[in-house]
C-alpha positions, 0 to 999 in steps of 0.5 A: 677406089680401094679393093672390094669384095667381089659378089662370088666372094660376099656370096661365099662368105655369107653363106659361111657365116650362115653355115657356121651359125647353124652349127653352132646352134646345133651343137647348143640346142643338143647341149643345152636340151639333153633328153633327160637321163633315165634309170635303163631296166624295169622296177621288179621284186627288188622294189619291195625291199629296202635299197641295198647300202650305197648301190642302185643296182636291181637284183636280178628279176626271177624268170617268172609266169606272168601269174606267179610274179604277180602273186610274188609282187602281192606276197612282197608288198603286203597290200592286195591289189584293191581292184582287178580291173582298171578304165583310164578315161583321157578327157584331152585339154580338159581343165580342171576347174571345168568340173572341180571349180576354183579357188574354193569356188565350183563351176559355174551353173552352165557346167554343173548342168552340162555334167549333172551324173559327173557331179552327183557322184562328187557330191556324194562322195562316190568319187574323188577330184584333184587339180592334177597340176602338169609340168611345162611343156603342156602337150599331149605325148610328154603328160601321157609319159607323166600319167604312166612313168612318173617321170618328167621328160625333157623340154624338147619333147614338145617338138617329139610331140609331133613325132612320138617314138616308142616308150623304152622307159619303166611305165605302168603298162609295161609293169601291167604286161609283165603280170599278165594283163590284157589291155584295150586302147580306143582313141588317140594313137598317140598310145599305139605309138608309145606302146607297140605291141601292147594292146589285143584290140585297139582303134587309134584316130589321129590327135592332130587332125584339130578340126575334127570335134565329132567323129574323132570322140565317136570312134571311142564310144561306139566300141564302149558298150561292147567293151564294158560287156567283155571280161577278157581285159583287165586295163581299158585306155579310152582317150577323147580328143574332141573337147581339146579340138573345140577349144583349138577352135573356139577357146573354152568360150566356145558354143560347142564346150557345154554340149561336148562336155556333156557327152562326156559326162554321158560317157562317165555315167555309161562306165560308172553304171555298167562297168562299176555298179552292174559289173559281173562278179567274173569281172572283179571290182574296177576303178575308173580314174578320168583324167587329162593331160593338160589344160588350156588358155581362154583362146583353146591353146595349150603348151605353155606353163600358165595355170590354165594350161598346166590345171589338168584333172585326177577323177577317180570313182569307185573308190571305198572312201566315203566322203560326204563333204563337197568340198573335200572331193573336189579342192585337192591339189596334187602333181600329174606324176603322182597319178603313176605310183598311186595306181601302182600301189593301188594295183600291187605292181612296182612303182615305175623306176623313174616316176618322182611323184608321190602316193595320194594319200586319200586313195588309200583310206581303206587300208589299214595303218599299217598298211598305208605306212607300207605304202609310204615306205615303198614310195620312200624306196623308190624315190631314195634308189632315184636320189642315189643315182642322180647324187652318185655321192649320196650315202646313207649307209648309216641309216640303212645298213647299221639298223636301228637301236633300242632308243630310237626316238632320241635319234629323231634330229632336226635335218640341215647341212647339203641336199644329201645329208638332208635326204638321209636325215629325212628318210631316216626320222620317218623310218625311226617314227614308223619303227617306233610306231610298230613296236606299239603293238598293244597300243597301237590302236590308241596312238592316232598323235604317233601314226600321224607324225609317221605319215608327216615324216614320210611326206616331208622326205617325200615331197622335199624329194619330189620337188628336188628331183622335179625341178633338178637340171641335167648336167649341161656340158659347158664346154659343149655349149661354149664351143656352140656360142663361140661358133655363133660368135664367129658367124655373126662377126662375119656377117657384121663385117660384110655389112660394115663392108657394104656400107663402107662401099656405097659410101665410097661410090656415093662420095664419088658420084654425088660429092657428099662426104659432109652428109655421109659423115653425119650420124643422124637420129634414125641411125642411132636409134636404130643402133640403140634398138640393138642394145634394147633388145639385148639388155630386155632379154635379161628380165623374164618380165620383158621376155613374156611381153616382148611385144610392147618393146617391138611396137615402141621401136617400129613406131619411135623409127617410123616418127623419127623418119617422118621427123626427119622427112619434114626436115629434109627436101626430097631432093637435096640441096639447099633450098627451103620449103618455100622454093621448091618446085610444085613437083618437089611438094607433090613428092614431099606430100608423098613422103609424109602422108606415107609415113603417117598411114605406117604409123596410123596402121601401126598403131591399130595394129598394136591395139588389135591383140593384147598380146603377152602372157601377163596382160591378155585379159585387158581389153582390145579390139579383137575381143570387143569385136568377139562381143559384138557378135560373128557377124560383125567378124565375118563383115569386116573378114569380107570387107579386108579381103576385098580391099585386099585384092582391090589394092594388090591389083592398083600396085600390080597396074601402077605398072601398065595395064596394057601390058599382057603379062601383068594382065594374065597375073593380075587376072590371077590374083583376082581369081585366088581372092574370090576362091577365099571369098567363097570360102569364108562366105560359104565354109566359114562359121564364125570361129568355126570351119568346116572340115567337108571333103568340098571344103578341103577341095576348095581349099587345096584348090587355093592352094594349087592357084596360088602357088602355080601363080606365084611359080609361074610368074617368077620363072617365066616373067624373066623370059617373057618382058620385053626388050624394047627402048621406046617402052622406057621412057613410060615407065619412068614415074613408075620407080618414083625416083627423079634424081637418077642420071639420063645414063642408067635409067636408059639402059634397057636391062636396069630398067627390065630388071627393076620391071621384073622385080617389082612384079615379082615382088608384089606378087610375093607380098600379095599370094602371100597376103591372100595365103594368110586370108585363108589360113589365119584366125577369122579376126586378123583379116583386118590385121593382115590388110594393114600389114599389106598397107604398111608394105605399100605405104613404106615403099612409096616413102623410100622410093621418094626418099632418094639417098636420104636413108642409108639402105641399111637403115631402111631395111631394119625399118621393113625388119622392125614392122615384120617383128611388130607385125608378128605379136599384132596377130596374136602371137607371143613367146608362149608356146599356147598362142601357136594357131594349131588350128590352122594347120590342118586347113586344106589337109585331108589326112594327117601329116607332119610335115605338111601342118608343120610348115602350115603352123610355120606359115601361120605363125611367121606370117609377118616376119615372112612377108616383110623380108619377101618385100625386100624383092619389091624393095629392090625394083623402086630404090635409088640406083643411080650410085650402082654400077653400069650393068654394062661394065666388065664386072657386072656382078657389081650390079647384083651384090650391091642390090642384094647386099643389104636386103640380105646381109641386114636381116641376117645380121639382126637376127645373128645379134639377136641368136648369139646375145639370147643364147649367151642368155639362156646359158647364164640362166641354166639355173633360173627358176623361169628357165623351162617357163620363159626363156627356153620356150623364147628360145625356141622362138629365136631359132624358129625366127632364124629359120625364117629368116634363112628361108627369106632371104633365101627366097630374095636372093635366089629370085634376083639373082635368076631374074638378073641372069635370064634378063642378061642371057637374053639380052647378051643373045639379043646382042648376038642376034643383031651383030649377025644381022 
């Protein structure tokens, strides 16, 4: 036999491979998603003038009293700050067309009803409503930075969400702060978070806490009166999380939308009547803008860039501006970001240097012309300095230091050529008309045809800007990002050469022993198509369109595999040999029988599965059968909750006594079992409401008291069952059936540390896949129970089809199988590669007090459930295959044994997901430039290193218990060996 790679060495190298790969993907992930660069500084005196010629250096800021720099800002800008006080109502994950209605079409008559003042004021014209269209990511910390800075940040600040950190760029508070404002914060601290230090009163409630839809928003008003009555502040930051933790809930459908809607339009009218109409005369005139951060999705979640998700609301009341039309105060379009130089010049503070959004221009229809052409200019200034520091070869010294001529109007050209000279022309046509407009003194009033084409210049340049700077990518440095793919390119051919090493090596083992070199040659139909499925994947990964429904391609490879296995199981007698149908034996059709009824509930199940969730991004509003279930009413939901949990349990205690009930350490386990599934039961029965749960101190006692069960359950068993299964020969001949295997040689199954091993194994395997399932009960959505069950029936149902398969499979054929039905299984429970269908929801469930890490490994159980669970099978796995071609546990080099058992369950999953990390990440390199880049294939991306983490941990988690059941079984039995021989 030729040489082989010791267990000690495959070990080394695998976990060289992986180290390699987790550097690699560092190294691109921190290339690949820089936070973006920013202008260091804050905007000051010199944002009144215009940009100096070729420099974006800032003069040096005066060192002033707070007081005399804002009359310096007033004097400058020669616009007065319309209004002294300012009340910024965050409304998170409210969408837009829940107030201003869609496509030209208002809200339905439900929501009019739930907002009457809010929409009174809309229909008489007292106050303004935008569809404020965010940026992806849509979570709460990066639309907050928009609101005040302007600027768009990185994507990876979605994962900063969780972990806010102070804001260092320029933002409107810190322009507030520098003329002496005093500001008040109520609500989400996340604002507390990004500007320490900044607030004379403040009472922050955690953003996350989801199931929290009450007390969250009456921490907010319970301080408003007191507030509206004081005069000692002049910016009041009032942030409401409830409406947001309803739809994570109950999606925008929920029964608590309407009421708490309402609330809110309770809350509008409060401000509006007290702080607006009845004000103080000490208190000067104030603006309340009601706004939120993002929208979202049918189903409450949030995150991706659909236009529910990213159709958040601009609400401003109390405004000069009378107009009467309905239609023209609610059906405006702007950005997020133009909220921030808006309020800016709406406060005579400088617009925040970074900010790349634009005025709105019916915000200042109380100014004078000349005056909103100010306000253009300024906008134009800012946004030019921009420019110049993102094109260091921008140069516009032509048209900003040379001056202007007499025949101005014959320089007005036709703007063409790069991006940079597009800018200056731009910039440049609309100075020339505003100058030209000025110099009209006399006729000014009369030339309404001049001063529109000023304001249509000014967009064109503002808006060509705007857009240009949005979407403009940070430079990536390429050789960075290459260094990161081939590190990744290295680590997968490690891992593909250790497979192709193990397959080599049973190869070799199974010619010698059996003799079937003709049969081990042939490359059957499973093989190649699992092969292909590679190629599939790889060449889906191209098109945006196959990334966003990426589950149809799962479904079709897992069921296609899983036919071409029953194909192959009607073709091929599970013994060998060459008999036909008609010789076998009554126990050869028993297990023939076996085999295709298995096969047939994977595909049955499978299928059912598929139609569960509709699943994707384009296709969710089709019909399927969690949402004819949602019509059908809660009740019919938590029927079927109910009857899956207790099949649930009824089938992990059958598999767990296939072993022998009279055996105590099953008993004591499956006793286990039985009380963590009636803990969920009581749960769902007494603390689940339909959609809803409760978020009581007995509800989270309950559920922490799951938890513990369930974890002490699965800890014990694993650590102790090694040293509690009995050494005994005469137990082994009863548990022969058990490993469903008939062709193993009278030489290894008698060997009592094979057979304990695999004994331990399979307990230790089910017990894996069974709290695991029970874990996933209690943390899902209430309608995948029923998918959570058939996942489990699928585990079973493939186990008995190998273990009757004998050595018709090549292992690593029957490993992608259980991987490809974890990867199926993923998308049948609702998930995508959107960011909006993560269940955050249920990553508070048991927890009582926010915390990052504990709701983020929920999230990640909650979201990987599938993947997980069918790479922790691989234990089980294990315990039922063919061992008869393994070496004897008994020889020199025993730890044969052990790396031909772990080899492909761990090697097989590692390596898929190497082939899969390395041609995305290739991918997404050639896509920089894509127009779907931050849309689609960045938050997949996200997604595939979230599935390599998973994989990691599981395979971890298989390798780790083997290898500790194979050594304490072979400690024990080698003292046992010891103990005789002194006896």
């Amino acid at each position: 036999m030729p040489w082989l790679l010791t267990c000690s060495k495959l070990t080394l190298f695998t976990m060289a491979g992986v180290a390699i790969q987790m550097v690699g993907l560092s190294i691109f992930v921190f290339g690949f998603f820089p936070v973006k660069p920013t202008l260091p500084g804050h905007s000051g005196p010199e944002s009144f003038q215009a940009p100096k010629c070729n420099s974006i250096q800032n003069e040096t800021e005066r060192d002033l009293h707070p007081h005399h720099l804002g009359s310096l800002y007033k004097e400058l800008s020669g616009m007065p700050p319309a209004f002294d006080r300012l009340i910024l109502m965050v409304i998170d994950g409210l969408p837009a067309e829940l107030v201003l209605g869609k496509d030209g079409k208002p809200p339905s008559k439900a929501l009019m009803e739930a907002m009457p003042y809010t929409q009174s004021l809309l229909a008489n014209g007292m106050a303004i409503g935008y569809h404020a269209k965010a940026a992806p990511p849509t979570v709460t910390m990066p639309r907050l930075k928009a609101m005040v800075s302007g600027a768009i940040g990185g994507f990876l600040d979605v994962a900063l969400n969780f972990n806010t950190q102070a804001m260092l760029d320029d933002n409107l508070l810190d322009q507030f702060f520098k003329i002496g404002w005093k500001m008040v914060m109520l609500g989400d601290e996340t604002w507390l978070k990004l500007f320490p230090g900044l607030f004379i009163r403040h009472d922050g409630v955690s953003s996350f806490f989801v199931k929290d839809t009450v007390q969250v928003d009456q921490n907010v008003s319970r301080h408003l009166g007191h507030e509206l009555n004081k005069d000692d502040w002049n910016f009041l930051i009032l942030h409401y999380l409830g409406l947001d933790h309803v739809g994570h809930i109950g999606g925008r459908n929920s029964a608590l939308m309407a009421p708490k809607l309402s609330e809110m339009d309770d809350v509008v009218k409060m401000i509006h009547m007290n702080g607006i109409l009845n004000q103080k005369n000490d208190q000067g005139r104030t603006l309340l803008v009601v706004v939120s951060d993002h929208g979202m999705t049918e189903s409450g979640n949030h995150g991706g860039s659909s236009y529910e998700e990213t159709d958040s609301l601009a609400l401003f009341i109390g405004l000069n501006n009378d107009i009467s039309d309905y239609s023209s105060s609610t059906h405006n379009i702007i950005y997020q970001v133009d909220i921030a130089p808006t309020l800016a010049l709406l406060f005579g503070v400088p617009i925040p240097k970074n900010n790349v959004g634009v005025l709105i221009a019916d915000i200042f229809g109380y100014l004078a012309d000349d005056q909103q052409l100010k306000a253009l200019e300024l906008n134009s200034w800012q946004l030019l300095r921009l420019l110049q520091a993102q094109m260091p070869g921008l140069s516009c010294r032509n048209y900003l230091c040379d001056g202007f001529s007499d025949d101005q109007e014959s320089k007005i050209t036709k703007c063409s050529g790069s991006m940079g000279k597009m800018f200056c022309c731009l910039y440049t046509n609309a100075a020339l008309l505003q100058n030209s407009w000025m110099s009209k003194e006399f006729s000014r009033s009369k030339s309404r045809e001049d001063y529109s084409s000023v304001v249509t210049a000014y967009y064109e340049f503002l808006r060509t800007a705007s857009e240009w700077l949005s979407r403009s990518a940070t430079d990536k440095p390429v050789s960075l990002l290459t260094l990161g793919i081939a590190a990744m390119l290295m680590s997968c051919l490690i891992l593909l050469s250790l497979l192709f090493n193990m397959c080599k090596e049973v190869y070799i083992r199974e010619k010698y022993l059996f003799d079937l070199e003709s049969a081990m040659q042939t490359w059957y139909l499973d093989e190649t198509f699992v092969l292909g499925v590679i190629l599939i994947l790889i060449v889906s990964m191209v098109s945006s369109s196959m990334v966003e429904e990426e589950q149809y391609i799962w479904h079709f490879v897992a069921s296609t595999l899983n036919l071409l296995l029953l194909r192959k199981a009607i073709q091929c007698p599970p013994c060998g040999g060459a008999q036909g149908l008609h010789t076998l034996s009554k126990e050869q059709n028993k297990i023939s029988c076996f085999r295709l009824s298995s096969i047939f509930v994977v595909l049955v199940s499978g299928r059912i599965l598929r139609g569960w969730h509709q699943g994707g991004v384009n296709w969710t509003n089709l019909p399927d059968i969690s949402k004819w279930l949602e019509q059908a009413g809660t009740d019919n939901i938590k029927s079927i909750q109910l009857v899956s949990c207790l099949l649930l349990m009824t089938l992990s205690l059958y598999v767990l006594f296939l072993l022998g009930s009279n055996k105590k350490f099953v008993l004591v386990i499956g006793f286990s079992f039985l009380m963590s599934g009636l803990l969920v039961l009581q749960h769902v029965t007494k603390h689940q409401d339909g959609m809803f749960v409760s978020s009581s101190y007995s509800t989270t006692t309950l559920v922490q008291i799951i938890y513990a069960t369930l974890g002490a359950s699965t800890f014990g068993t694993v650590v102790a069952l090694p040293w509690l299964v009995p050494f005994s020969i005469s137990e082994m001949c009863s548990n022969q059936d058990l490993y469903m295997s008939t062709s193993a040689p009278n030489e290894v199954q008698n060997k009592s540390l094979m057979a304990k091993l695999r004994d331990s194994l399979y307990i230790i395997g089910w017990t894996y896949i069974s709290c695991w399932c029970i874990l996933q009960l209690l943390l899902q959505q209430t309608i995948n129970s029923m998918p959570i069950l058939l996942l489990l029936v699928q585990i079973f149902a493939s186990m008995l089809y190998f273990s009757y398969s004998a050595l018709h499979h090549k292992p690593w054929v029957e490993v992608a199988a259980f991987y490809f039905l974890g990867m199926a299984g993923h998308f049948a429970l609702g998930n995508s590669n959107s960011l909006a269908t993560i269940d955050v929801a249920g990553a508070f469930i048991g927890i009582s007090s926010h915390s990052t890490v504990l709701s983020g490994i929920l999230m990640f159980m909650i979201t990987y459930a599938s993947p997980m669970l069918f790479i922790l099978s691989m234990v089980m796995y294990i315990s039922v295959k063919e061992t008869s071609y393994l070496p004897s546990p008994f020889s020199a080099d025993s730890t044969q044994l052990l790396k031909i058992m772990l080899g492909f369950p761990c090697l097989v999953p590692l390596g898929l997901n190497s082939i899969l990390l390395t041609a995305y990440t290739i991918i997404l390199l050639l896509m920089r430039n894509h127009l779907f880049v931050w849309s689609v294939f960045s938050p997949k991306y996200i997604y595939v290193c979230t599935t390599t983490v998973c994989v990691y941990v599981g395979v971890s988690v298989v390798a780790t218990t083997v290898t500790y059941t194979y050594l304490v079984l072979g400690f024990r039995r080698k003292m046992q060996g010891e103990l005789s021989h002194q006896q």
